[in-house]
N, C-alpha and C positions, 0 to 999 in steps of 0.2 A: 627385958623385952623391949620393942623397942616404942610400942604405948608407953611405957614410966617414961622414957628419954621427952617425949614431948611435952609443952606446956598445957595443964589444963584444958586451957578454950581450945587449942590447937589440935588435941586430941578431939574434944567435943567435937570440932570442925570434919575433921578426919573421919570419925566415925557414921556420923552424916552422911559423908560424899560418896560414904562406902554403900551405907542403904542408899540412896538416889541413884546409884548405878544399877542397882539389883535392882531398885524399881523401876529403871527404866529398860533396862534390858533385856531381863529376865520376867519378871511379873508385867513387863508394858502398862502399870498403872503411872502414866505420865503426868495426873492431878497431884500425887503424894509424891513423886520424885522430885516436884517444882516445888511444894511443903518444905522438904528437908532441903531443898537446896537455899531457896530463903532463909531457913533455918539456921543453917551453917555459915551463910554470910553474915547473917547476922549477930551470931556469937561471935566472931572475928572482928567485926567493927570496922570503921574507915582507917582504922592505921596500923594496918596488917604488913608487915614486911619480913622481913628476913628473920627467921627463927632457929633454935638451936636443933632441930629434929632431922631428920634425911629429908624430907620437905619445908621450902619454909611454908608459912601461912600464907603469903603472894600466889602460891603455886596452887593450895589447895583453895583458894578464893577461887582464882583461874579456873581450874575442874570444876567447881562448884556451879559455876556461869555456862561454861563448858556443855553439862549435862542438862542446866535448866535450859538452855538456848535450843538444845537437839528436843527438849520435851513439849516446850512451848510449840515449835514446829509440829510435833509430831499429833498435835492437838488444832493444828489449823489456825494459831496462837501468833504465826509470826507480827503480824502489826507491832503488837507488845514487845519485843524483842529488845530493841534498841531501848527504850525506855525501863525495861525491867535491869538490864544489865547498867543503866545510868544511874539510876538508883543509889547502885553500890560504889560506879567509881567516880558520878559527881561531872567529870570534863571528862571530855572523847580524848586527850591529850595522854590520860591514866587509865586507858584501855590496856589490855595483855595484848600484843600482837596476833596470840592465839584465837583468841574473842573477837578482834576487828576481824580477822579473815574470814571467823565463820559468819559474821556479821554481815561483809561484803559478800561472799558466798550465798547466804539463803537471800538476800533483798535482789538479789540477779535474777536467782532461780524463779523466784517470783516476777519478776518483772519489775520491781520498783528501787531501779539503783538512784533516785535522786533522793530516797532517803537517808544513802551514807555519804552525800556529794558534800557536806560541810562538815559532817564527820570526819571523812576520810581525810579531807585538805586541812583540816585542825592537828588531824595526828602527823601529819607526814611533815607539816610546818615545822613542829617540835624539836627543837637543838638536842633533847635528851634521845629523842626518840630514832634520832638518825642516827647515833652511836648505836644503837641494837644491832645485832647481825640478821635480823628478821626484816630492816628495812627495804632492802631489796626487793625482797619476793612482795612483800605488802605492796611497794608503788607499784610495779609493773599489775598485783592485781585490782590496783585501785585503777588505774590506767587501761587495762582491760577490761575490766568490768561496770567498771562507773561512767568515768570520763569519754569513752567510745561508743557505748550505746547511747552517750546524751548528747553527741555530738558535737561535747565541747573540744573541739580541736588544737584551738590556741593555746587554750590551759593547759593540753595534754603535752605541745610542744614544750610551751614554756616551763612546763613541770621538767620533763627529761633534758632538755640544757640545762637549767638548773640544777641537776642534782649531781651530786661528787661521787656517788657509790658506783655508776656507771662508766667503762673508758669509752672512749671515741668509738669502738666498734659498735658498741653495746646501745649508744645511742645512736647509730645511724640506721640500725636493725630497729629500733622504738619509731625513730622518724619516719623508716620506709612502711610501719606497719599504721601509721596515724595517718600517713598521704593513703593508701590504700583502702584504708578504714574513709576519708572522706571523699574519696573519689566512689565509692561504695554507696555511701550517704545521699551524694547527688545523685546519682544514679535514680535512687528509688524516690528523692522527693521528684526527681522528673517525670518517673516511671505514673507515680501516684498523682503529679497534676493534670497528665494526659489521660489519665483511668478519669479525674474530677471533670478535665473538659468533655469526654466521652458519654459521661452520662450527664451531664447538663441540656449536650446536645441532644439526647433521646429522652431526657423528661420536656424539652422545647417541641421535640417532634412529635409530641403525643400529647401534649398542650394545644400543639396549634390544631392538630387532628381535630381534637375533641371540640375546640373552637369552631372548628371548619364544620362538624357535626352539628352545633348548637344552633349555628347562623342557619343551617339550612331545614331546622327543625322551627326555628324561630320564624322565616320565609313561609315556610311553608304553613303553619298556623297562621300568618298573616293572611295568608288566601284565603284558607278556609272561613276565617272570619268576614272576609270581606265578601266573599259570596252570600255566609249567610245571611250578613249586612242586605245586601241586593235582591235577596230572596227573600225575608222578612219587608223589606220596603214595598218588594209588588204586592204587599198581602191587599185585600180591600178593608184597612182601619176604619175608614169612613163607614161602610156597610156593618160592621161588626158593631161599632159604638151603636148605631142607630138602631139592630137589633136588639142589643141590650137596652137600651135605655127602653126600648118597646115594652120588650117582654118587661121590664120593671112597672111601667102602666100599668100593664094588664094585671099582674100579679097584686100591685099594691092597690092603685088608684082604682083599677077594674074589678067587676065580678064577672068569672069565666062563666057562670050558671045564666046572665040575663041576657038575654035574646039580642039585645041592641048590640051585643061587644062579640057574636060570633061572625059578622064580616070583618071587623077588628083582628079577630084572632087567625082567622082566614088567612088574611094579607101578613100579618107576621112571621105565618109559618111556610109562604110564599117566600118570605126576605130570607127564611133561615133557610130553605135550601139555595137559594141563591148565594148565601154567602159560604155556606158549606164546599158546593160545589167550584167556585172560583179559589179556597182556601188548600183544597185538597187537588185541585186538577193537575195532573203530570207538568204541563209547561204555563209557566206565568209570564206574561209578558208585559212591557211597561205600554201604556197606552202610546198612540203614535200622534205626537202634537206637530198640526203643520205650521 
């Protein structure tokens, strides 16, 4: 069969990749798929290569990464992603091209392609890596998915003259899609500075509003104050003290009961409606000094 044809671990590995598929697939238990997938790398080791079986062990590492990569995702897991797959191959250089794509692929999908931006430009660097017949499609999608949403333009140019796998035609189709990609780019940071100066100028126009409110709110408590200023100064102070300090006589120093202190008491309660009545009357006016 062709389990006896494989070696041991390789087997071990195999049988692994087989359950993590079924668990992911089939039972969607995506915690015990990324188990056995560990698992299976782990019984392979860092120097897995070319084996005597219809797979070598390179391949079923690959699948192994493969399935843990789709389960991590499938678990809301991607941050880990890059880091769980480095783990096993150490440098982004000794990625599977399969691995980088889906690599490139989900950090798009989510929005964070500057997480393979020194990844990506470490594999595609690689003398060995650009013998692969998978270089191709890898740059254009490192190029399209990396380097154009980050805007890096130059690098993208400099990357497509530089590379041998593409003829003339092929890179004037990359050129004409990187000038369009940044003629795209300007487009929206101008679109988005004039959205920035448009509401600068309506948080300033509702600033000074409110300004313009505060002054006049502030004014206008000025008055109020200043009348009552005006209106407290015509009181008769003078009269008020002198009633007071009266009635304090009579109360302390007087007895109200002894016959001598009720013309006393008389005339105090003479001052109190006098000063009553000039305190409470409708219009107070300042005396008229010639």
């Amino acid at each position: 069969s062709e389990a006896l044809a494989w070696p041991p671990v390789s087997a071990q590995a195999a049988s692994l990749l087989e359950e993590a598929a079924d668990l992911l697939v089939l039972h969607r238990d995506f915690a015990a798929a990324v188990e056995r997938c560990e698992a299976g790398c782990d019984s392979l080791g860092p120097g897995s290569g070319p084996g005597p079986g219809p797979e070598s062990s390179a391949e079923v590492k690959c699948s192994l990464c493969v399935v843990g990569i789709q389960a991590l995702a499938e678990m809301n897991r991607w941050r880990e992603v890059l880091s769980w797959v480095l783990q096993y191959y150490h440098v982004p250089e000794h990625l599977p091209p399969k691995v980088l794509e889906l690599c490139i692929l989900l950090y798009s999908k989510v929005r964070e392609p500057q997480v393979m931006l020194e990844v990506g430009s470490s594999w595609l660097r690689d003398q060995t890596n650009k013998s692969l017949p998978e270089y191709g499609s890898l740059l254009e999608l490192y190029l399209l998915h990396v380097l154009l949403p980050l805007g890096r333009f130059e690098g993208a140019e400099e990357l497509v003259r530089g590379c041998d796998v593409f003829d003339s035609e092929q890179q004037l189709a990359f050129l004409g899609t990187i000038c369009e990609s940044r003629c795209q780019w300007t487009q929206r940071e101008e679109m988005h500075s004039a959205a920035e100066e448009q509401q600068d100028a309506a948080t300033e126009s509702v600033l000074g509003a409110l300004s313009q409110k505060l002054l006049t709110m502030l004014t206008l408590l000025r008055r109020a104050l200043r009348s009552m200023s005006s209106h407290f100064y015509l009181l008769p102070y003078k009269k008020m003290l002198l009633a007071t300090f009266l009635l304090y006589l009579v109360v302390v120093r007087l007895d109200p009961a002894s016959p001598t202190s009720l013309p006393f008491i008389y005339k105090l309660v003479q001052l109190f409606r006098q000063a009553w009545a000039a305190v409470f009357s409708p219009i107070h006016r300042r005396p008229i000094q010639d």
